[in-house]
N, C-alpha and C positions, 0 to 999 in steps of 0.2 A: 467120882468126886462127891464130895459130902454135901446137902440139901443145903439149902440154907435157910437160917432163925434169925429171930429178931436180937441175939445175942452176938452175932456176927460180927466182927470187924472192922473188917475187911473186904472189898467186894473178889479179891481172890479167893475166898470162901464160900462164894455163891455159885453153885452152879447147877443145870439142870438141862445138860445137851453138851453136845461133842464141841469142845474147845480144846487149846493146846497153847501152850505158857499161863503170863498171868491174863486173867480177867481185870477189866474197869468196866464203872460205870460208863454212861453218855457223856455226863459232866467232863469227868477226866477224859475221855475220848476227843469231846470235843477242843478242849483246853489243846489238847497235844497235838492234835491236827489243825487248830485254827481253824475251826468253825463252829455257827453258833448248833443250838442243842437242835433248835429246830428246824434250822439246815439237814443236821443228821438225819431227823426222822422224815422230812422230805422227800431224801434218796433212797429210804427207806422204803416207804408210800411208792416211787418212783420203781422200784426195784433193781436200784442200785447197787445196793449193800444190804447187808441180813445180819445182825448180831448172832454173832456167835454163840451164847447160848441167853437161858433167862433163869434169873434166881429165882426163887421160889414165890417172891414175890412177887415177877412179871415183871423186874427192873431189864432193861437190855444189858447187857453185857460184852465187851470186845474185847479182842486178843491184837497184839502185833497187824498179825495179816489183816485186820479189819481194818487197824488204820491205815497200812498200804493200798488197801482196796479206796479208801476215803479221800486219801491222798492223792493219788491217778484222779477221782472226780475232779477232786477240788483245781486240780491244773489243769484241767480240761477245759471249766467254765470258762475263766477270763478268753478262750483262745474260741469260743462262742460256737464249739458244740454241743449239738443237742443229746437230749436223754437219751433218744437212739443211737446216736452214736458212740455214747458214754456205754451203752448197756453191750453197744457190738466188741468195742475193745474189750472191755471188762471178761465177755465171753470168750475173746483170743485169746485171751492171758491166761487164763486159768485153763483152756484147752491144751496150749501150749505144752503144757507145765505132763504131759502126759500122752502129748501126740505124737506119731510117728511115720513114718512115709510119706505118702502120696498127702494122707491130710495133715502134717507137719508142713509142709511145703505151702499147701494153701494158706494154713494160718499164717504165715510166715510172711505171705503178698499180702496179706488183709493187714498186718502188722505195718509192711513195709507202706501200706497206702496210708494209715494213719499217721508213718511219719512223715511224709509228705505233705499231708493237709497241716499236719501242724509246724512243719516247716514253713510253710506259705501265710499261713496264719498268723506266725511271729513275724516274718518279714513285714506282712501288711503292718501290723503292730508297730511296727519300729518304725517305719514311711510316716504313719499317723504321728505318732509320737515326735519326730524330727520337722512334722508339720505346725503342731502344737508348740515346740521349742521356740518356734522362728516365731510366732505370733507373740507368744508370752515375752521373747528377747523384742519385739516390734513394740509392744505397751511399753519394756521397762525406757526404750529407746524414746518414746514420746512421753512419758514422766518426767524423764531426766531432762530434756527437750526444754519442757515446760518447768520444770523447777519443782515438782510434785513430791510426795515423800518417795521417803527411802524403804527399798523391799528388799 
């Protein structure tokens, strides 16, 4: 791939380490995964995620798989696991993607217990949420009650 200059473009034109399709910046990264910049470089810091490569300039740069990678974070959070946790999936999945046998099988239980905690974790979700329902339907019920405005 060709260096990058201050005449550049395009941040498809920047590169400077092993990537594969196109490159963005953070900006556009973040834009497309919904999250902000400095979220990104958090999980970064965190050792979450690793951009793909760096222009010439030291801009980070991401491909597809980064934002896949970013993605899996980002639904992880709301369902309130931790870094550890985020960093042990992240390490199945990419094991995966090349394992075989005996340790194929393993990744594959460490997979399966992941789906499980966040199987239990959205049901808690939804319990909270159908609890939260009935409180908010209990105010509109004592507005109306009361002759209060309209929501």
């Amino acid at each position: 791939m060709a260096a990058a200059t201050s005449r550049d473009t395009g941040p498809e034109q920047h590169a400077s380490g092993p990537a594969t399709g196109r490159l963005m910046q953070i900006g556009e990264a973040a834009e497309r995964v919904g999250l902000s910049i400095r979220t990104i470089r958090h999980y970064e810091e965190a050792g979450l995620t690793v951009p793909s490569a760096r222009s010439e300039g030291g801009f980070r740069l991401y491909t597809e798989p980064d934002l896949d990678r970013l993605a899996v974070v980002k639904r992880m959070k709301p369902l309130g696991f931790t870094l550890d946790e985020m960093r042990d999936l992240l390490a199945v999945l990419d094991a995966l993607d090349t394992a075989t046998g005996t340790d194929r099988a393993e990744l594959l239980d460490r997979l399966g217990m992941f789906h499980t905690a966040a199987t239990t974790r959205v049901t808690a979700l939804r319990d909270q949420l159908a609890m939260a329902e009935g409180f908010a339907d209990t105010l509109r019920g004592k507005l109306d009650h009361h002759g209060g405005p309209a929501g």
